[in-house]
PADRENBA-94467 format. One record per residue (C-alpha): residue in one letter; x negated, y, z; residue number from 1. Coordinates in Angstrom, 3 decimals. Each point is the difference from the previous one (the first is absolute). Example, Ala and Ser with C-alpha at 12.3 -4.5 7.8 and 13.67 -1.06 7.14 Angstrom:
// residues 2
+-----+----------+----------+----------+-----+
: res :        X :        Y :        Z :   n :
+-----+----------+----------+----------+-----+
:   a :  -12.300 :   -4.500 :    7.800 :   1 :
:   s :   -1.370 :    3.440 :   -0.660 :   2 :
+-----+----------+----------+----------+-----+
This chain:
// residues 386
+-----+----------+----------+----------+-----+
: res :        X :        Y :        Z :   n :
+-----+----------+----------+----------+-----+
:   x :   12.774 :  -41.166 :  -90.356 :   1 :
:   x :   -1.996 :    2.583 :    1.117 :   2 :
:   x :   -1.880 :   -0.128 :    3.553 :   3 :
:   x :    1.603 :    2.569 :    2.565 :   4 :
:   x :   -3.286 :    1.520 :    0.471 :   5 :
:   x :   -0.095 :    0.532 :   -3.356 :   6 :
:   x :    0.315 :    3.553 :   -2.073 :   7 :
:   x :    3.654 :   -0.337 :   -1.627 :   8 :
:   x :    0.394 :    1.997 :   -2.906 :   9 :
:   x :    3.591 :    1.210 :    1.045 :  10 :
:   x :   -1.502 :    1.106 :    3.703 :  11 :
:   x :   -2.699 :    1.938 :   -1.959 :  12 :
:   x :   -0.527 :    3.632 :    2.017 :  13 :
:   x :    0.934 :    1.390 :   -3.460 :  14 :
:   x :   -2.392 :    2.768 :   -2.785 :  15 :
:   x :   -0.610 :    3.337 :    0.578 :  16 :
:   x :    2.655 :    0.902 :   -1.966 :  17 :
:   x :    3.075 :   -1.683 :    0.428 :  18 :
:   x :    1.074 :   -2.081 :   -3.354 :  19 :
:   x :    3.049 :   -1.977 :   -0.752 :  20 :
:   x :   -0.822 :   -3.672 :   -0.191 :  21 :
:   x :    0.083 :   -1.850 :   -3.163 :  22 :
:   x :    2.065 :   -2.959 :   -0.249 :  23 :
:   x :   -2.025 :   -2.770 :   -1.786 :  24 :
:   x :   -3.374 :    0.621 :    2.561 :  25 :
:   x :   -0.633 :    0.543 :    3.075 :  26 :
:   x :   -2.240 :    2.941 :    1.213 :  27 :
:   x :   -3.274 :   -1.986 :    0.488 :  28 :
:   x :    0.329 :   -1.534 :   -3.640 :  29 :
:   x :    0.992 :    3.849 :   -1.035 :  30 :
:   x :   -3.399 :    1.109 :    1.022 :  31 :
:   x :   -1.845 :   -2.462 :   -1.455 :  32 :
:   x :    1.500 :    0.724 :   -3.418 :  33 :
:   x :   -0.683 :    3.836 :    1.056 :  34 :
:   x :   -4.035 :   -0.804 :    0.319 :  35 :
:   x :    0.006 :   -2.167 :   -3.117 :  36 :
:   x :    1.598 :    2.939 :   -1.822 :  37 :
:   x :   -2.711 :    2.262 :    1.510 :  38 :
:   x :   -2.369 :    1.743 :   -1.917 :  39 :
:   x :   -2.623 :   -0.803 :    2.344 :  40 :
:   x :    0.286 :   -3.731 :   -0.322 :  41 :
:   x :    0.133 :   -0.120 :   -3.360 :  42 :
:   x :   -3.511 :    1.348 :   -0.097 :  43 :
:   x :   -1.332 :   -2.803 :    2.611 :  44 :
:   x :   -0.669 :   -2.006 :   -3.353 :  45 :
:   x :   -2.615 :    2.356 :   -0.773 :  46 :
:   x :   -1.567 :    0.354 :    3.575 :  47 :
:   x :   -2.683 :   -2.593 :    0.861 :  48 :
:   x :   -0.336 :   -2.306 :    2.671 :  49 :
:   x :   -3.203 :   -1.614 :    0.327 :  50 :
:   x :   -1.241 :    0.554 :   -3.789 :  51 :
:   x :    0.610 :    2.816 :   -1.677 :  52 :
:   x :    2.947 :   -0.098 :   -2.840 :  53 :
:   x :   -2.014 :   -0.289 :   -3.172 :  54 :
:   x :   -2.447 :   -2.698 :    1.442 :  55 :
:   x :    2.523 :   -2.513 :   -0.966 :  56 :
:   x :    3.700 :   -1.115 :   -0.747 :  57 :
:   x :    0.494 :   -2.957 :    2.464 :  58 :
:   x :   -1.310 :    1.923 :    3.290 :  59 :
:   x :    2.544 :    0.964 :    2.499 :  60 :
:   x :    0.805 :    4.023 :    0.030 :  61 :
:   x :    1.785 :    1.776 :    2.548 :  62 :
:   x :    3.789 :   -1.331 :   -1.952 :  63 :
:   x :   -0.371 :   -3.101 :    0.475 :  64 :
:   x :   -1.725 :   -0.229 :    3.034 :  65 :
:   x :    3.164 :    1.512 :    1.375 :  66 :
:   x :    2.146 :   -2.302 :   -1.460 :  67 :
:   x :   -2.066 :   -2.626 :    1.321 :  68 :
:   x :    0.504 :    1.172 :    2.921 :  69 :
:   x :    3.887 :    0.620 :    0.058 :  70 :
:   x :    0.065 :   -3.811 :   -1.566 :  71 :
:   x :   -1.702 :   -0.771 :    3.242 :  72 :
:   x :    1.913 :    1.986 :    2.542 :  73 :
:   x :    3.259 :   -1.061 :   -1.769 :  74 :
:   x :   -1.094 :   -3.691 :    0.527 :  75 :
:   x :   -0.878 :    0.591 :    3.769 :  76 :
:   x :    3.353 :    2.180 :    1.082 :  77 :
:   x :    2.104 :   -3.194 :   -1.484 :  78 :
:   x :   -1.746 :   -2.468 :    1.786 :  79 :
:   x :    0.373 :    2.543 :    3.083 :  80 :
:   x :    3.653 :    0.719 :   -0.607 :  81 :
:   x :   -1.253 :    3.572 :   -0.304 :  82 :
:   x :    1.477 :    2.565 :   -2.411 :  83 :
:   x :   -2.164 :   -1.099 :   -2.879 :  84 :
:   x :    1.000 :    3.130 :   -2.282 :  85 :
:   x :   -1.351 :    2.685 :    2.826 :  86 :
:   x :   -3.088 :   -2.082 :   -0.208 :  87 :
:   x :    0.215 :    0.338 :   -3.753 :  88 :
:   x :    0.180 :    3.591 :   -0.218 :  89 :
:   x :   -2.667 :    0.467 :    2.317 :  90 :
:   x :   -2.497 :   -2.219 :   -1.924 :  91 :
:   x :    0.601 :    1.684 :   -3.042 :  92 :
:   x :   -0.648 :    3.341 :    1.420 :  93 :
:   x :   -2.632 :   -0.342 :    2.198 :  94 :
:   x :   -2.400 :    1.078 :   -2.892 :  95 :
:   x :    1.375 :    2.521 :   -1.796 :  96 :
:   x :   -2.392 :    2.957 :    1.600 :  97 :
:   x :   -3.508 :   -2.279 :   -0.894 :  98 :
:   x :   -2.105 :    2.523 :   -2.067 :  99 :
:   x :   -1.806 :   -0.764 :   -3.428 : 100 :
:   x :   -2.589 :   -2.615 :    0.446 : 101 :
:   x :    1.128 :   -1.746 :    3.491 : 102 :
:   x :   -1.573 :    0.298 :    3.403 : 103 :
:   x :   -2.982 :    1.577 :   -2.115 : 104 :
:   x :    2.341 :    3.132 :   -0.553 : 105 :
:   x :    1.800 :   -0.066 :    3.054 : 106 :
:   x :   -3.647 :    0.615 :    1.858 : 107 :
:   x :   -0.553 :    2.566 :   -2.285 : 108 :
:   x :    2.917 :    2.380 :    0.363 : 109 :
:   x :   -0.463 :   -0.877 :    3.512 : 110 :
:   x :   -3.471 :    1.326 :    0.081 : 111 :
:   x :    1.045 :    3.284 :   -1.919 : 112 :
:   x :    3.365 :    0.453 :    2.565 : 113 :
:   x :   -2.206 :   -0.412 :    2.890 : 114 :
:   x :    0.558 :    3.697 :    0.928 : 115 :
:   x :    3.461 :    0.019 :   -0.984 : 116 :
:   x :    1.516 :   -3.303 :    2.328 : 117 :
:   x :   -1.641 :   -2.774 :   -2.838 : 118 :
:   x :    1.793 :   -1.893 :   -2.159 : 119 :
:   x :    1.696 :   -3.548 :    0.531 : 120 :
:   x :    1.787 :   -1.962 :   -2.474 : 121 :
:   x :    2.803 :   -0.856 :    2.654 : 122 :
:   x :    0.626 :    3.181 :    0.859 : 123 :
:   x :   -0.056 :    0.983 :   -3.617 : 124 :
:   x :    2.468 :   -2.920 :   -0.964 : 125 :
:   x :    2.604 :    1.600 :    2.352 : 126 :
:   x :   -0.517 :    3.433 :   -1.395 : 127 :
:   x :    0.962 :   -1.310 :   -2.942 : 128 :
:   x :    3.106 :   -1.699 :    1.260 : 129 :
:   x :    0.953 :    3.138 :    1.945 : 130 :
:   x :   -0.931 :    2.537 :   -2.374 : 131 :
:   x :   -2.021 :    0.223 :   -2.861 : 132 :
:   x :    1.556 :   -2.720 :   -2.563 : 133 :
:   x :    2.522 :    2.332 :   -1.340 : 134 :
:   x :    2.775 :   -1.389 :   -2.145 : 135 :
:   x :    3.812 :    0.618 :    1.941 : 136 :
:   x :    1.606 :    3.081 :   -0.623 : 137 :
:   x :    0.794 :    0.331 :    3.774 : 138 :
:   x :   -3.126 :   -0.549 :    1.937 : 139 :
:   x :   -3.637 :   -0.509 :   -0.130 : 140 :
:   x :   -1.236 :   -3.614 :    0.640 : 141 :
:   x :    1.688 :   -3.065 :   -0.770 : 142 :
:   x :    2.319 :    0.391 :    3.323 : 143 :
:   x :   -0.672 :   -3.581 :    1.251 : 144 :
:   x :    1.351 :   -1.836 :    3.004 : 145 :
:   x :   -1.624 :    0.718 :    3.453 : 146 :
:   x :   -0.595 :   -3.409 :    0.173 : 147 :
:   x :   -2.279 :    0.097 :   -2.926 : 148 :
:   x :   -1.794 :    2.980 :    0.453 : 149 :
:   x :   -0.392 :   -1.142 :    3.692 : 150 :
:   x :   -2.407 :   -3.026 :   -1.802 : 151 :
:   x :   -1.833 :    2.010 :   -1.793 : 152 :
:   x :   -1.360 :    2.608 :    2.294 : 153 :
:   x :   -0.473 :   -3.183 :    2.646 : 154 :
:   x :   -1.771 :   -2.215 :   -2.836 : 155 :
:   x :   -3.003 :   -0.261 :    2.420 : 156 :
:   x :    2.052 :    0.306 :    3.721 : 157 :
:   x :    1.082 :    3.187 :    1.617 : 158 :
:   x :   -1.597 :    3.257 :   -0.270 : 159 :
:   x :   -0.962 :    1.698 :    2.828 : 160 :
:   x :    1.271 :    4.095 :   -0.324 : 161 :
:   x :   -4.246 :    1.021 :   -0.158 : 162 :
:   x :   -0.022 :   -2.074 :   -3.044 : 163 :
:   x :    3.259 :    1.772 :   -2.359 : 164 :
:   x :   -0.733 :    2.006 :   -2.235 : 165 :
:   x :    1.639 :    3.206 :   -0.092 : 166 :
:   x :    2.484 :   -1.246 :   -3.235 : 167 :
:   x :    0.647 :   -2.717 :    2.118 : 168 :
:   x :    0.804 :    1.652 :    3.241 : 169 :
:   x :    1.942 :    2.644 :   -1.508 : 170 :
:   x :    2.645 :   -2.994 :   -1.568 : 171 :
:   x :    0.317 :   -1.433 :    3.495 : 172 :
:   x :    1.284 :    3.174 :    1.455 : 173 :
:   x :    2.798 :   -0.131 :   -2.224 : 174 :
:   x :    0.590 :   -4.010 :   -0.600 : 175 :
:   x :   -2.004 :   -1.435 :    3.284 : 176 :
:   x :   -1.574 :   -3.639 :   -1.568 : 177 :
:   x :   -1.097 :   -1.222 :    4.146 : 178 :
:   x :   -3.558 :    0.438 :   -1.276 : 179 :
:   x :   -1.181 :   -1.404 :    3.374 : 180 :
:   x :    1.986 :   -3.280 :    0.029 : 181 :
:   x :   -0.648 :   -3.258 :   -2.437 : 182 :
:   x :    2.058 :   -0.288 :   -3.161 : 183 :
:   x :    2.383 :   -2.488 :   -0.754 : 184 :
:   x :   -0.707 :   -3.783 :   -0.334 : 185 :
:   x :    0.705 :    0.379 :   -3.959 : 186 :
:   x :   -3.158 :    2.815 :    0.006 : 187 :
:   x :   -1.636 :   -1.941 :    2.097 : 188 :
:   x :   -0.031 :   -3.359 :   -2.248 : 189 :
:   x :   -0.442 :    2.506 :   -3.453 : 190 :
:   x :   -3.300 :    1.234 :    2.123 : 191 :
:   x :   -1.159 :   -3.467 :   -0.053 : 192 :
:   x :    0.678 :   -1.080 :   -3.039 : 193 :
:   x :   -2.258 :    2.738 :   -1.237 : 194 :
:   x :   -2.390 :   -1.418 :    1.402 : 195 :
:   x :    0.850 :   -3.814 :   -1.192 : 196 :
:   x :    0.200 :    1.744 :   -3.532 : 197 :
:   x :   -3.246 :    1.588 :    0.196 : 198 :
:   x :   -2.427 :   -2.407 :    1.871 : 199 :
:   x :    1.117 :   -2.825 :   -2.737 : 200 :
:   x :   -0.029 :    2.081 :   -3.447 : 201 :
:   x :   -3.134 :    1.912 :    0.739 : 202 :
:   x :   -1.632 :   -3.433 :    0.303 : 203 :
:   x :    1.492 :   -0.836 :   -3.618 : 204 :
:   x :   -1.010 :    2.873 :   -1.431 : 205 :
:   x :   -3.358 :   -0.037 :    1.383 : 206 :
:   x :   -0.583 :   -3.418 :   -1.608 : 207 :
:   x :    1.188 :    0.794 :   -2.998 : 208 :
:   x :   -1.972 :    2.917 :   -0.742 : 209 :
:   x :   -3.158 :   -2.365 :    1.427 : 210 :
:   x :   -0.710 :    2.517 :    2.721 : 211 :
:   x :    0.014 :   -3.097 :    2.187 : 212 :
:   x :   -0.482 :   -3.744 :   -0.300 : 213 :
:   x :    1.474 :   -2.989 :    1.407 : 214 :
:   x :   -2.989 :   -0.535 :    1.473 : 215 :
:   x :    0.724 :    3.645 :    2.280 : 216 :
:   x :    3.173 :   -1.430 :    0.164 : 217 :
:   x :   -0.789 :   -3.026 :    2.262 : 218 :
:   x :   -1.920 :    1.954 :    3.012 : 219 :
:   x :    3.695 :    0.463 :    0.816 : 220 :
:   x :    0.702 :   -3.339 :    1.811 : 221 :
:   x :    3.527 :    0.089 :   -0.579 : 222 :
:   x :   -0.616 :    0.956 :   -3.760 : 223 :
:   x :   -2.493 :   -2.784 :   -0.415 : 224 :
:   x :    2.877 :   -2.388 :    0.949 : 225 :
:   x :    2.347 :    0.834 :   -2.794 : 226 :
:   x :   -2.797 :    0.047 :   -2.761 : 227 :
:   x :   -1.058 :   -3.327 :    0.830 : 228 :
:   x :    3.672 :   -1.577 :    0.671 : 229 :
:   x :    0.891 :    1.119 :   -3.313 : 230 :
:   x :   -3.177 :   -1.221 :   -2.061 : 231 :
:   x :    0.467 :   -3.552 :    1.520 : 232 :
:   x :    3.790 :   -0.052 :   -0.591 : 233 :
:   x :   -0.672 :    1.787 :   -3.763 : 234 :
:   x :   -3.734 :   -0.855 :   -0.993 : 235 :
:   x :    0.404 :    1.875 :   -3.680 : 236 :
:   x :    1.710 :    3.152 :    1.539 : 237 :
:   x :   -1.346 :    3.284 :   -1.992 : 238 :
:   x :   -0.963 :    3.135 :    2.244 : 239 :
:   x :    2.572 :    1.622 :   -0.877 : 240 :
:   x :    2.452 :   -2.104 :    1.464 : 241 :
:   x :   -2.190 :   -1.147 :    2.584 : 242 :
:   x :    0.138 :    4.062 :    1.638 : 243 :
:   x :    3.766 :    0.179 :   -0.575 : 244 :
:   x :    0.410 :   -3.533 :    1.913 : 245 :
:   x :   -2.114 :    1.252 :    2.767 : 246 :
:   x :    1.880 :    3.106 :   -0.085 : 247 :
:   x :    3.465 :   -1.566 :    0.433 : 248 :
:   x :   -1.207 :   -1.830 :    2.713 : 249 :
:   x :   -1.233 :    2.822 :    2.304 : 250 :
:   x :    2.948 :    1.741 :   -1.063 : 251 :
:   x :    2.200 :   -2.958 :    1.484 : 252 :
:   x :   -2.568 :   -0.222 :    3.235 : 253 :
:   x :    0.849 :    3.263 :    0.789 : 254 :
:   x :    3.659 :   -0.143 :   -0.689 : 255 :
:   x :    0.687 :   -2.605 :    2.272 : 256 :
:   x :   -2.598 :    1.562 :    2.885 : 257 :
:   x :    2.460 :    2.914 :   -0.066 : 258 :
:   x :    3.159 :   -1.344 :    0.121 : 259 :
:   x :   -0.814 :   -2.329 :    3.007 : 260 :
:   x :   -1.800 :    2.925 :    1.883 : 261 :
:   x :    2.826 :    2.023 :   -0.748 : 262 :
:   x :    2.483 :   -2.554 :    1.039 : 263 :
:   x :   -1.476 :   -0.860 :    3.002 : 264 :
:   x :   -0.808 :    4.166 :    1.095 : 265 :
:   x :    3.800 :    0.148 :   -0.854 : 266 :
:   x :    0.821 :   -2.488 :    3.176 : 267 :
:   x :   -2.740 :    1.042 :    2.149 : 268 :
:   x :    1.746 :    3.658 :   -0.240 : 269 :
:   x :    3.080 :   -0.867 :   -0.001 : 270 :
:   x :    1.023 :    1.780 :   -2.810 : 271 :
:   x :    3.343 :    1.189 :   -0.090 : 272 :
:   x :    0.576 :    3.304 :   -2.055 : 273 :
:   x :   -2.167 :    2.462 :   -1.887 : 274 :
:   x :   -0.546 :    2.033 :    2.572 : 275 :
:   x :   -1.587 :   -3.281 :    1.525 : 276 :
:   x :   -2.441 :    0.348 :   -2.715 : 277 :
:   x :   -1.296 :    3.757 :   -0.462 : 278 :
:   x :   -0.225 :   -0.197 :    4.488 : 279 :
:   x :   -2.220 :   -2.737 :   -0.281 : 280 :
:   x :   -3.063 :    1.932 :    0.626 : 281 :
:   x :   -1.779 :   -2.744 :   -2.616 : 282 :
:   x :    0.965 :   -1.303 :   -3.065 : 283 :
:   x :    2.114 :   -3.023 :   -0.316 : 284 :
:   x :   -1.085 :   -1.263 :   -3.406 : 285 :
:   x :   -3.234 :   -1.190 :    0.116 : 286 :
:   x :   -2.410 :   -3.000 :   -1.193 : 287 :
:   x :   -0.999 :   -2.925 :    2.560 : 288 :
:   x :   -3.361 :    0.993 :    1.689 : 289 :
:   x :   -1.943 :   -2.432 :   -2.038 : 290 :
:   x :    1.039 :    1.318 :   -2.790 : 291 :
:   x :   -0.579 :    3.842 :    1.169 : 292 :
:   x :   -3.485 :   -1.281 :    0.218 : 293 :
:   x :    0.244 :   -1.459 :   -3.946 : 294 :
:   x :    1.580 :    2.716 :   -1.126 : 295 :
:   x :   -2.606 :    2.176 :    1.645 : 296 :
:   x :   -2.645 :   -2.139 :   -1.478 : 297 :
:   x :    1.084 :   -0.056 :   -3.354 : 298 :
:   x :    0.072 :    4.381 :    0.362 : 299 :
:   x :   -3.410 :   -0.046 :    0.505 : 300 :
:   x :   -1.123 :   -2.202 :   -2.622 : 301 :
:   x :    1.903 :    2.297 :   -2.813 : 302 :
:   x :   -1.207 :    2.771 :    1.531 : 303 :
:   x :   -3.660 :   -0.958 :    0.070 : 304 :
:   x :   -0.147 :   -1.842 :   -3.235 : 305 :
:   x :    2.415 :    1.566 :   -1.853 : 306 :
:   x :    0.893 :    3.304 :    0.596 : 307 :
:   x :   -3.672 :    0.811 :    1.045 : 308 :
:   x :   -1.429 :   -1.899 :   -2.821 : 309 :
:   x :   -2.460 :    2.201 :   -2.166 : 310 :
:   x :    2.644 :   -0.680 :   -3.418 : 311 :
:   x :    2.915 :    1.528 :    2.318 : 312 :
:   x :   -1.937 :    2.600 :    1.298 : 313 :
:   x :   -1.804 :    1.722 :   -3.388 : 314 :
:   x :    4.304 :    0.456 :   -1.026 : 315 :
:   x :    1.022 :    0.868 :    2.835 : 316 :
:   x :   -2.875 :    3.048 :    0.782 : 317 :
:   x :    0.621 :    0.972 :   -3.916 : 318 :
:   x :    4.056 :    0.180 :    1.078 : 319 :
:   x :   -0.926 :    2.278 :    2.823 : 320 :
:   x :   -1.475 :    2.221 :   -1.770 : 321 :
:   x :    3.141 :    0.580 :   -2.356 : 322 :
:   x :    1.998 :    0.722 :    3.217 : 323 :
:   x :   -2.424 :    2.326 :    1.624 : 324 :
:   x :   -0.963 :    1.799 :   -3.163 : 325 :
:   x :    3.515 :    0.585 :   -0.703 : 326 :
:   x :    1.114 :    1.382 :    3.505 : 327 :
:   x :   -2.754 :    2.401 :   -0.402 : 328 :
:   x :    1.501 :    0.735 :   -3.608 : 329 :
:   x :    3.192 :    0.676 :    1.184 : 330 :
:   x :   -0.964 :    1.822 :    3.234 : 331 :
:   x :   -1.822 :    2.386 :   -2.038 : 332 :
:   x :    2.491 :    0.055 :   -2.512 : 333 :
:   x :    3.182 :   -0.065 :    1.081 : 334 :
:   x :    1.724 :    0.831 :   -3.024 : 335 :
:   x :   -1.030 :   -3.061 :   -1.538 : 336 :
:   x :    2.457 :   -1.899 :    1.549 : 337 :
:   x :    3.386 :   -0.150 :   -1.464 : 338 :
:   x :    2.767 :    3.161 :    1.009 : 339 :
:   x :    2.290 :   -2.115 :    1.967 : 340 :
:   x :   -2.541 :   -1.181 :    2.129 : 341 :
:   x :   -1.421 :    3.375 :    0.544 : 342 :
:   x :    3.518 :    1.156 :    1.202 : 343 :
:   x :   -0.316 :   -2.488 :    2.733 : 344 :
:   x :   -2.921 :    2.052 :    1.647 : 345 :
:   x :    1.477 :    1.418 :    3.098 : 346 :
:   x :   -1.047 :    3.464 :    2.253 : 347 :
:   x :   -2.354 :   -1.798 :    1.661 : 348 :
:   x :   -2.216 :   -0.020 :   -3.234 : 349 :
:   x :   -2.848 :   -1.853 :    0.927 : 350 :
:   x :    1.045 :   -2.883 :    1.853 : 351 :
:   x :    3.038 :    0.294 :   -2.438 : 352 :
:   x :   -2.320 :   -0.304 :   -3.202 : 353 :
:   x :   -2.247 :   -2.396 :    1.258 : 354 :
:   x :    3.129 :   -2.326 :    0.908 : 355 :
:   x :    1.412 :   -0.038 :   -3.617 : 356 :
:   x :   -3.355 :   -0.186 :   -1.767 : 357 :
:   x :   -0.196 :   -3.496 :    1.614 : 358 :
:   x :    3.326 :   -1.003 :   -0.468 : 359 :
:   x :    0.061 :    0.873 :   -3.725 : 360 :
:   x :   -3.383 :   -2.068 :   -0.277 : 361 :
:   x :    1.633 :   -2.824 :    2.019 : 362 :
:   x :    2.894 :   -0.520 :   -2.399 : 363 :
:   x :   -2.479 :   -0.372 :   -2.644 : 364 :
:   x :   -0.781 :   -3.335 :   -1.828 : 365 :
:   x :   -3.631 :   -1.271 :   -0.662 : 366 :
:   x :   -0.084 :    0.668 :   -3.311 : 367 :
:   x :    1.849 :    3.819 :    0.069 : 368 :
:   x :   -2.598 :    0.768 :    2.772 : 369 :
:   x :   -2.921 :   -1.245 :   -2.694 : 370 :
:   x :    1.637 :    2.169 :   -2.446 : 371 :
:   x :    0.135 :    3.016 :    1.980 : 372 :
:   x :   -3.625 :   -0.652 :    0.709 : 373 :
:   x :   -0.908 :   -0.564 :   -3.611 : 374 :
:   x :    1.644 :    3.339 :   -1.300 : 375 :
:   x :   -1.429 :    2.027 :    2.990 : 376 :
:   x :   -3.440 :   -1.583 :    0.013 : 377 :
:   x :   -0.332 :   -1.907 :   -3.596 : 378 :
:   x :   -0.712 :   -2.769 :    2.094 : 379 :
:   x :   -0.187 :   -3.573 :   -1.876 : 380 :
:   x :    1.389 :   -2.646 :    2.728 : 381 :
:   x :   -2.364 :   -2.805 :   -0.614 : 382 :
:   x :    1.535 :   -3.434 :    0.484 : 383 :
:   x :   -1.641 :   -1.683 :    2.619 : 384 :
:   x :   -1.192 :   -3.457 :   -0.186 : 385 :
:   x :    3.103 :   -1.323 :    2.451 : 386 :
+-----+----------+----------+----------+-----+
């Protein structure tokens, strides 16, 4: 039984484009098999995370961090009472507008937008939704629920009207998304576990592709605890299951932080309805403070030692480069990219051209971009020692 407060798929504020309802789903679990059907997330198995795609078969890529992440949500919104299928939906799309080669690719379309209103993967994942994935016969988009699209434009909070893009404020003039106000609890908890997903993989990965020790591991006090509870209660354990143990029990630290922060913000509020929830003026889900701190903590530490480190860095300035070099390519050339994408350049050419050129290398995998660089450049990607 769902929670009153929660987002009930029959009360949803309904698609763009009015469809029948189909009788075996409802419309939350009819989006989610509308972004696993997507082009776009069919080529998040091919778009890296931390490490780029040929490094290495067992590191996490932008797929299945996602469905990490909707594993997670799902998990939360039960133990919430929450509509765990909105929650779902929204952690399998939240990615779907990452470029080729992660945050490394992101900064660099960024960099070469910077004229042009930048580039950010959020935005970029609800272009996609909205517009450029392009498989129904009667509209553009995928035509999802309000209440889904609503998450993914709010992934990080609301957006203050100086920050929309111009994409993004033209869509709500015609199908208003309350940019200003919080998203539902379901986005909220997706958000989050995100950020669960990431903080505890990216240490798993990073161990296992001995960019950092155990040793790095235990400045973390909380960290330290784990390792050493598990050696005394498994003295043989191998490293391999020694990061996945440690893993699972962060994973379950943070779990339970949420759900009693949440819990208790839920009586504190007095949380009634929805609208409880987006007038908040904060967010409701949230992590107990000492964990915040962790959390905060354990950000720093991958960011310093991992995403920083000198391994990390040679791939990712080498990734960069492919990015920039081929904006510049296609910029120059615009009749290198393919004829249906050139039909998408408006009146206003140069903003127009500029806009597309990014969003056709967005939707690119790693290795496509690689290959466009190779046949453009005869460049030889070099595998990095990762």
């Amino acid at each position: 039984m769902l929670e009153q407060y929660a987002c009930i798929p029959q009360k949803t504020k309904g698609r763009m484009h009015a469809e029948k309802p189909t009788p075996y789903r409802n419309e939350f679990e009819r989006d989610r098999d509308r972004i696993i059907h997507s082009n776009s997330f069919k080529r998040l198995q091919y778009k890296t995370q931390v490490f780029v795609n040929h490094e290495g078969d067992h590191y996490r890529n932008r797929l299945t961090h996602s469905v990490e992440v909707s594993s997670i949500a799902r998990s939360l919104c039960k133990a919430l009472n929450l509509s765990d299928d909105l929650a779902e939906a929204v952690g399998l799309a939240h990615d779907l507008g990452h470029s080729p080669f992660g945050h490394a690719g992101e900064e660099s379309l960024n960099e070469c937008m910077k004229d042009y209103g930048g580039f950010s993967h959020n935005a970029h994942s609800f272009k996609i939704l909205t517009y450029l994935e392009k498989k129904y016969a009667a509209y553009n988009g995928l035509n999802l629920t309000w209440e889904v699209l609503e998450g993914i434009i709010k992934h990080n909070g609301p957006l203050p009207k100086k920050d929309l893009s111009s994409y993004i404020r033209d869509y709500d003039e015609i199908n208003p998304l309350d940019l200003t106000k919080y998203s539902s609890a379901e986005s909220q908890v997706a958000s989050l576990a995100d950020d669960i997903a990431y903080t505890t993989h990216d240490l798993e990965d990073s161990i296992g592709a001995e960019i950092i020790t155990y040793k790095d591991l235990e400045e973390i006090e909380i960290l330290d605890k784990y390792i050493h509870d598990i050696r005394n209660t498994y003295q043989d354990i191998d490293n391999s299951r020694l990061i996945y143990e440690v893993s699972r029990k962060l994973t379950h630290h943070l779990i339970e932080s949420l759900l009693s922060q949440t819990r208790d913000n839920i009586i504190k509020h007095k949380i009634k309805t929805e609208s409880d929830i987006r007038n908040l003026g904060c967010p409701l889900v949230d992590f107990t403070v000492d964990v915040v701190n962790e959390v905060k903590i354990i950000k720093e530490f991958l960011f310093k030692k991992v995403y920083k480190h000198h391994r990390v860095v040679s791939v990712t300035l080498q990734c960069q480069n492919i990015v920039k070099s081929l904006f510049r390519l296609y910029d120059e050339n615009i009749n290198l990219l393919p004829f249906s994408w050139r039909e998408m350049i408006k009146d206003d050419v140069n903003n127009s051209k500029m806009s597309i050129i990014a969003d056709y290398i967005a939707g690119m995998t790693d290795r496509y971009a690689i290959k466009q660089y190779q046949s453009f450049y005869n460049l030889k990607f070099a595998n990095a020692d990762l």
